[in-house]
DSSP file (Angstrom, degrees, kcal/mol; ACC not computed):
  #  RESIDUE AA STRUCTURE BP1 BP2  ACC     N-H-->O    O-->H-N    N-H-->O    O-->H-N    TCO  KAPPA ALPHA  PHI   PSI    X-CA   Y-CA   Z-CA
    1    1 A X    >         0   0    0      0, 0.0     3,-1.9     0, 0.0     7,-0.1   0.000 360.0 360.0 360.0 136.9  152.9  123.2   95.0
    2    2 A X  T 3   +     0   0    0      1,-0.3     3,-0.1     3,-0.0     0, 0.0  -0.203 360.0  27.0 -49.5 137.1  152.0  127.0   95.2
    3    3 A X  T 3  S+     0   0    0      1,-0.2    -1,-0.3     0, 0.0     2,-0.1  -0.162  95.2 128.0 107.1 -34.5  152.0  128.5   91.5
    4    4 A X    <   -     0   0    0     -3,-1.9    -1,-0.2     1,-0.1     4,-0.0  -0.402  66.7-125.8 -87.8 129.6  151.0  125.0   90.1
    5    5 A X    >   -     0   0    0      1,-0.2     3,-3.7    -2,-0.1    -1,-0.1  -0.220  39.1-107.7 -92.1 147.9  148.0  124.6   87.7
    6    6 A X  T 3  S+     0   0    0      1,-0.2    -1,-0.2     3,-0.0    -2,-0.1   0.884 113.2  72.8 -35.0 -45.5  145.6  121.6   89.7
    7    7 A X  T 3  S+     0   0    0      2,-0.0    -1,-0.2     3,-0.0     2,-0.1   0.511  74.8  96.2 -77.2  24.2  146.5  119.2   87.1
    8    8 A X  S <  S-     0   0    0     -3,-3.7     3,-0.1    -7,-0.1     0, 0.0  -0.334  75.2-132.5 -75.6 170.6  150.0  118.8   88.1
    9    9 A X        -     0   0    0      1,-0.2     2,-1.1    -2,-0.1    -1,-0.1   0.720  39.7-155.9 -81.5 -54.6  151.2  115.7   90.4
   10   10 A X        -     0   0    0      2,-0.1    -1,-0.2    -9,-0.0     2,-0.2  -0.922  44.4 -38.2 101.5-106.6  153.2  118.3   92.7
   11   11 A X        -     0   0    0     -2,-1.1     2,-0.4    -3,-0.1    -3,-0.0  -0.952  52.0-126.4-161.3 136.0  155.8  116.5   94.3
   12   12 A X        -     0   0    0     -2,-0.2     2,-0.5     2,-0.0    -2,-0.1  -0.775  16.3-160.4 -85.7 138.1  156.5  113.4   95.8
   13   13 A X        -     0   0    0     -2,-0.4     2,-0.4    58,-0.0    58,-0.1  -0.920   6.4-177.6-135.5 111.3  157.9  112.4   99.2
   14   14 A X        -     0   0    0     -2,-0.5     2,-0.2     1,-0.0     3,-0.1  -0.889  12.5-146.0-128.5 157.1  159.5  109.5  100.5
   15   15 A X        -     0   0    0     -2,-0.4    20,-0.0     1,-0.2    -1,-0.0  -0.474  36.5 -84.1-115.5 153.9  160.8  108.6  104.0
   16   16 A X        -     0   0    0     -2,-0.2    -1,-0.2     1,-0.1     3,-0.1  -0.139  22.5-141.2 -62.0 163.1  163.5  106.6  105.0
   17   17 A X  S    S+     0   0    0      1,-0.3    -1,-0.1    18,-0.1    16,-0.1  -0.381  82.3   6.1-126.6  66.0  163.1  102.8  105.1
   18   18 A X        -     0   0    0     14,-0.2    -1,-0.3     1,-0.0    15,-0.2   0.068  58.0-131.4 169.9 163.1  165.2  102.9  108.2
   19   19 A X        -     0   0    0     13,-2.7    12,-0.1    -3,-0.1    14,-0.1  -0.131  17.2-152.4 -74.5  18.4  167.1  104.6  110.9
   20   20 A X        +     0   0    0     -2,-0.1     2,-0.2     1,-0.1    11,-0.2   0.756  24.2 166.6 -82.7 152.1  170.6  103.8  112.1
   21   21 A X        -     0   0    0     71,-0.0     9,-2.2     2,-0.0     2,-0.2  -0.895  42.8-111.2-159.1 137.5  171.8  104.5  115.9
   22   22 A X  B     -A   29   0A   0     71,-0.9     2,-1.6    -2,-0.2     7,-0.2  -0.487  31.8-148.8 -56.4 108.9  174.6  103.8  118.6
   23   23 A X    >>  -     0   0    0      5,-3.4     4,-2.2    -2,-0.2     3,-1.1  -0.637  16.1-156.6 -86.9  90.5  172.7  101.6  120.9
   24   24 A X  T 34 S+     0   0    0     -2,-1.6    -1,-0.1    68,-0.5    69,-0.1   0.461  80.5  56.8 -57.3  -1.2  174.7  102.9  124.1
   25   25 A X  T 34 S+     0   0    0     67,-0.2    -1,-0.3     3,-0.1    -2,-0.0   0.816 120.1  20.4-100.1 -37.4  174.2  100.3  126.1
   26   26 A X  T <4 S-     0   0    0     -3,-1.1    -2,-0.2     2,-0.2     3,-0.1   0.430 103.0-125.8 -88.3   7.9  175.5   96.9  124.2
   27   27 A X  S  < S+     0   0    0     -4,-2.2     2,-0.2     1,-0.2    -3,-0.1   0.962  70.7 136.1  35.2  58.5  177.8   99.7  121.9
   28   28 A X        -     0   0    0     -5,-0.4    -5,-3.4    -7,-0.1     2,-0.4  -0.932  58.0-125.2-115.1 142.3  176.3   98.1  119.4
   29   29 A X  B     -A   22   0A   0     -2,-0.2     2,-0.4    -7,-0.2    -7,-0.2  -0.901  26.9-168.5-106.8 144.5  174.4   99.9  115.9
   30   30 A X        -     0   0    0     -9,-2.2   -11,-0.0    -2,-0.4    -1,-0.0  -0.947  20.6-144.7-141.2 128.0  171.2   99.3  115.2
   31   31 A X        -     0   0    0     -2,-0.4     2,-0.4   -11,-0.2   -13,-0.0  -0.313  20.1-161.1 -64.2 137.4  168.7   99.9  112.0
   32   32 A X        -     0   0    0      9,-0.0   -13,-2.7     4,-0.0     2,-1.0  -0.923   3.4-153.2-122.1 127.2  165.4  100.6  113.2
   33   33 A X        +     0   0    0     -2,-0.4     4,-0.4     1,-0.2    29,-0.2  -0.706  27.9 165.2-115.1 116.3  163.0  100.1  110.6
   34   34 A X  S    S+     0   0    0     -2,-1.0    -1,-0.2     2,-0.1    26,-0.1   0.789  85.3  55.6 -73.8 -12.2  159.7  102.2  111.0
   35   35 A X  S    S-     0   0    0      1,-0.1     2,-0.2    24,-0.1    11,-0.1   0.977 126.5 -77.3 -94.9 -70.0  158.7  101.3  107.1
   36   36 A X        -     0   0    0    -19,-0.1     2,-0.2     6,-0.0    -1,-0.1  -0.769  35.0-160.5-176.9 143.7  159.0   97.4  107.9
   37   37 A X    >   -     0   0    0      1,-0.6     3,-1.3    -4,-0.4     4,-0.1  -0.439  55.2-105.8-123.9  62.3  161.6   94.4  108.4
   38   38 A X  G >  S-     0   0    0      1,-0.2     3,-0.7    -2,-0.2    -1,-0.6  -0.300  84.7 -30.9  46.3-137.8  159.5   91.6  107.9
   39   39 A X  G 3  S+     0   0    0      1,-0.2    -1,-0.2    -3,-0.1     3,-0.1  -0.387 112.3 104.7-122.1  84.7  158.9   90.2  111.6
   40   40 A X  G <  S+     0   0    0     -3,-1.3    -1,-0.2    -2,-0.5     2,-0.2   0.471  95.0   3.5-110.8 -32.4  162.3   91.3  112.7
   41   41 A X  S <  S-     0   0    0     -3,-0.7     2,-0.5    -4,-0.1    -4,-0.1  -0.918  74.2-114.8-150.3 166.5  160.4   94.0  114.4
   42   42 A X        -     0   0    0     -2,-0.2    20,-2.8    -3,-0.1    21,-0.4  -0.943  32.7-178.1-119.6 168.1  156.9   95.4  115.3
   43   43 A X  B     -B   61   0B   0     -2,-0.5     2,-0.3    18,-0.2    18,-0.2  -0.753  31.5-110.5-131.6-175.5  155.4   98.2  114.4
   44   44 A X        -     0   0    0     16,-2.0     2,-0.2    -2,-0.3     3,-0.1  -0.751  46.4-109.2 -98.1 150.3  152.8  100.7  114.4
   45   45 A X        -     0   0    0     -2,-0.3    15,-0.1     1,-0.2    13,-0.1  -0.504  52.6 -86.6 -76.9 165.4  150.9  101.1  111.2
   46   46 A X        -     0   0    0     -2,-0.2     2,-0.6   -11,-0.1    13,-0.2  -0.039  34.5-156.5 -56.8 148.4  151.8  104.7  109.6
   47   47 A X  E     -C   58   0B   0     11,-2.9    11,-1.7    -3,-0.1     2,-0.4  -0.925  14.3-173.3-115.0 130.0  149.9  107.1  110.8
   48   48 A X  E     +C   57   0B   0     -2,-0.6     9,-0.2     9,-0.2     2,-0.2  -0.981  16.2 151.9-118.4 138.0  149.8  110.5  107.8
   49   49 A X  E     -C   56   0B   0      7,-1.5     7,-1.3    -2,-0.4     2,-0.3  -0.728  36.0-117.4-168.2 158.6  148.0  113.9  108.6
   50   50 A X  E     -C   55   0B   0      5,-0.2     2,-0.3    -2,-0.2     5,-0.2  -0.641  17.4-170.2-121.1 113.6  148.2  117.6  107.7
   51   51 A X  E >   -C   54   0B   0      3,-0.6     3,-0.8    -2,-0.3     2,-0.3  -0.870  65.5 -59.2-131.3 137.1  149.0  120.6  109.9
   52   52 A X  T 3  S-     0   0    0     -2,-0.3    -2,-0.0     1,-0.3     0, 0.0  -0.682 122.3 -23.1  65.9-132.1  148.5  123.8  108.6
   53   53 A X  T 3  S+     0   0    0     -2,-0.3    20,-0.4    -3,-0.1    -1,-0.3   0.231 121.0  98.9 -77.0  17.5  150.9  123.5  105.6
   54   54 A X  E <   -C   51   0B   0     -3,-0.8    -3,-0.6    18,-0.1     2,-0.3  -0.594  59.4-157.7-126.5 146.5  152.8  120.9  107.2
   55   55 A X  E     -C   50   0B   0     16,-0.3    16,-2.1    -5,-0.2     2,-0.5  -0.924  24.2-164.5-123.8 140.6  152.2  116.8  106.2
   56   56 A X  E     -C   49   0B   0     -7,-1.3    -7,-1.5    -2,-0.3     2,-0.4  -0.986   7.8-153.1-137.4 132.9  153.6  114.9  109.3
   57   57 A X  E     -C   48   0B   0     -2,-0.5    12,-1.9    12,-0.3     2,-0.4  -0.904  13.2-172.2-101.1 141.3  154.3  111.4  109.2
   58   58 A X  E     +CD  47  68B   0    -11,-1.7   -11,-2.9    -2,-0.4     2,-0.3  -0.987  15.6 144.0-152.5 133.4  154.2  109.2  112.2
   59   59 A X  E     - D   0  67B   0      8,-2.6     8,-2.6    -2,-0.4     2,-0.3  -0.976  29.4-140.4-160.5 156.1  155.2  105.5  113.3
   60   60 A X  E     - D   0  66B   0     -2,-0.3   -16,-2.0     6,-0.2     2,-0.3  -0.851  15.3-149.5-122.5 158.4  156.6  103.7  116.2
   61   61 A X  E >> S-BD  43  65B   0      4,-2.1     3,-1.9    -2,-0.3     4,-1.8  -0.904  78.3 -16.5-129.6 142.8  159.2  100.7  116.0
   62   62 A X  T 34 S-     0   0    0    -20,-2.8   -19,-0.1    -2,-0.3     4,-0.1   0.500 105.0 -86.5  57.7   6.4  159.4   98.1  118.4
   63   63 A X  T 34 S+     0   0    0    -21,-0.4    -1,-0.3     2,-0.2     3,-0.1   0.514 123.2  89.0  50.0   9.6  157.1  100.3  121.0
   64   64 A X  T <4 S+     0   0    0     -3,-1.9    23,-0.4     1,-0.2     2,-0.4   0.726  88.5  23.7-116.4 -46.4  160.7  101.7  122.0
   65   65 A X  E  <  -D   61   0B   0     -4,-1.8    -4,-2.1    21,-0.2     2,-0.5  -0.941  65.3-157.5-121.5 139.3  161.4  105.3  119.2
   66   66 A X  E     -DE  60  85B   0     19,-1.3     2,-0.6    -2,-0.4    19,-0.6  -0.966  10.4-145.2-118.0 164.9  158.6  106.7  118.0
   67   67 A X  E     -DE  59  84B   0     -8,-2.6    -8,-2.6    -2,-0.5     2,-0.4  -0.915  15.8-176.1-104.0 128.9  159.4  108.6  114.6
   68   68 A X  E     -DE  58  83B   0     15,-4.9    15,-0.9    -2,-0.6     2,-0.3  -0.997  10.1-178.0-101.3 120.6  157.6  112.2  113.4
   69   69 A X        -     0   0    0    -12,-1.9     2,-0.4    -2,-0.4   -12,-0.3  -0.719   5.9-165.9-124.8 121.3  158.6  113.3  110.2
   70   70 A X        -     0   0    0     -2,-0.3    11,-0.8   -14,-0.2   -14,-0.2  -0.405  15.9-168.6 -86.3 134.1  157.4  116.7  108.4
   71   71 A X        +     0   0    0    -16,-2.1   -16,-0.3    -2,-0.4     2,-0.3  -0.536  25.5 169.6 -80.5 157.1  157.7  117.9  104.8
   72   72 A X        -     0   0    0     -2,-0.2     7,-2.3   -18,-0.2     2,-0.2  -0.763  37.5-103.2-173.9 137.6  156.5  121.9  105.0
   73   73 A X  B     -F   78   0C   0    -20,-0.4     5,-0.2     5,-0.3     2,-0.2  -0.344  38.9-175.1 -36.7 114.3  157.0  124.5  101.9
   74   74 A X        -     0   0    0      3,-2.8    -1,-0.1    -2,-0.2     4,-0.0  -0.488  40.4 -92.7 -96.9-160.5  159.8  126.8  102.2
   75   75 A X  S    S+     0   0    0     -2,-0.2    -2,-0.1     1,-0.1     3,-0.0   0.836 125.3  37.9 -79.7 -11.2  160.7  129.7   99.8
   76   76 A X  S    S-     0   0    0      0, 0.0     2,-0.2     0, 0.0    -1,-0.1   0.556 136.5 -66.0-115.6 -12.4  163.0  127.8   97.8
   77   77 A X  S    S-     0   0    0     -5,-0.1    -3,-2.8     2,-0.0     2,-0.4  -0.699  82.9 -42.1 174.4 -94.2  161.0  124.5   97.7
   78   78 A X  B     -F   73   0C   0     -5,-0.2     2,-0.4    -2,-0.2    -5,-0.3  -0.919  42.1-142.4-169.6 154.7  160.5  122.4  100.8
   79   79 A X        -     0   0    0     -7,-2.3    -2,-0.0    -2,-0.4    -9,-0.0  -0.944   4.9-139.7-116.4 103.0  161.9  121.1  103.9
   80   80 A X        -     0   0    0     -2,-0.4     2,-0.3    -9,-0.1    -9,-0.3  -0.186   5.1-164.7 -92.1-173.8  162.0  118.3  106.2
   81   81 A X        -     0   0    0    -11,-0.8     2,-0.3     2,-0.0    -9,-0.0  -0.849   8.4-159.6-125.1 153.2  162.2  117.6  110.4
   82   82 A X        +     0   0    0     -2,-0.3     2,-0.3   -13,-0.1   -13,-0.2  -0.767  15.1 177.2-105.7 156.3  163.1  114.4  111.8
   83   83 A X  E     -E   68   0B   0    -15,-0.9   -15,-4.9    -2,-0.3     2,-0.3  -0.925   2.7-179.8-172.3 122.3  161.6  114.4  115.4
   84   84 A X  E     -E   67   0B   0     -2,-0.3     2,-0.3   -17,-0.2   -17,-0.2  -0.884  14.3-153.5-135.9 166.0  162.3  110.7  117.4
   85   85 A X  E     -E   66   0B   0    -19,-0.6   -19,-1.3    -2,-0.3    -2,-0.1  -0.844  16.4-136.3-162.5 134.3  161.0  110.3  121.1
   86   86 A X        +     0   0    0     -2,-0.3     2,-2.0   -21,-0.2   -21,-0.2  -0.325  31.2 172.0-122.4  39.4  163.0  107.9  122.8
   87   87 A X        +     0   0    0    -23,-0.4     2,-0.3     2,-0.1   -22,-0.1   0.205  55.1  92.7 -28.4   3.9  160.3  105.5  124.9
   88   88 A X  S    S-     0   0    0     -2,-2.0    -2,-0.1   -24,-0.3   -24,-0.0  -0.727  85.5-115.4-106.0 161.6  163.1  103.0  125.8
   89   89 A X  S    S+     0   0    0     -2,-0.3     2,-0.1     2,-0.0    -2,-0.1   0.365  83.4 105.0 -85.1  23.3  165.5  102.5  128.8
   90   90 A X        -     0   0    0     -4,-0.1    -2,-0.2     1,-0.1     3,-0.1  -0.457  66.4-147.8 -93.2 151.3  168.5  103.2  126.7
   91   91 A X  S    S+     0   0    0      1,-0.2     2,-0.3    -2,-0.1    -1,-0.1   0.858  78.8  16.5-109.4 -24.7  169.7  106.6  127.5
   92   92 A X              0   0    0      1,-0.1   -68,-0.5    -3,-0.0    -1,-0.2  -0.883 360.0 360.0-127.5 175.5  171.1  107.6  124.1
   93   93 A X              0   0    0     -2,-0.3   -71,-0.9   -70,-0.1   -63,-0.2   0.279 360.0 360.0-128.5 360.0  170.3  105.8  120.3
């Protein structure tokens, strides 16, 4: 964290361990879990990398959403995006 002498931790960031959504086609809801649901589901392994000040997390479920989410500094501490890509024939989740 800006101001913080190197031998601090910073700050720690954890992601959901799943997603809930109106699957519009059975009008059914349904978890999707990018972190893991035993083998309920598959996934991609996480994928982590840094741009610019930004740490962006990345994972796909099922080969059907993939998930981005970034942490990034703001002025009063720090902020995240969810960003989901919808790779299925389902028209909304």
């Amino acid at each position: 964290m800006p101001g913080q002498p190197p031998t601090e931790r910073g700050i720690d960031v954890e992601f959901p361990e799943h997603v809930t959504g109106l699957n519009e086609k059975s009008k059914t809801v349904e978890h999707l879990y990018p972190v893991s649901n035993r083998n309920a589901n598959k996934r991609t392994l996480s994928t982590w990398y840094i741009n610019g000040d930004t740490l962006v997390y990345e994972t796909k479920s099922d080969d059907l959403i993939t998930m981005f989410v970034s942490v990034h500094l703001e002025p009063g501490g720090i902020g995240f995006t969810y960003k989901f890509i919808n790779h299925s024939d389902i028209a909304k989740w």
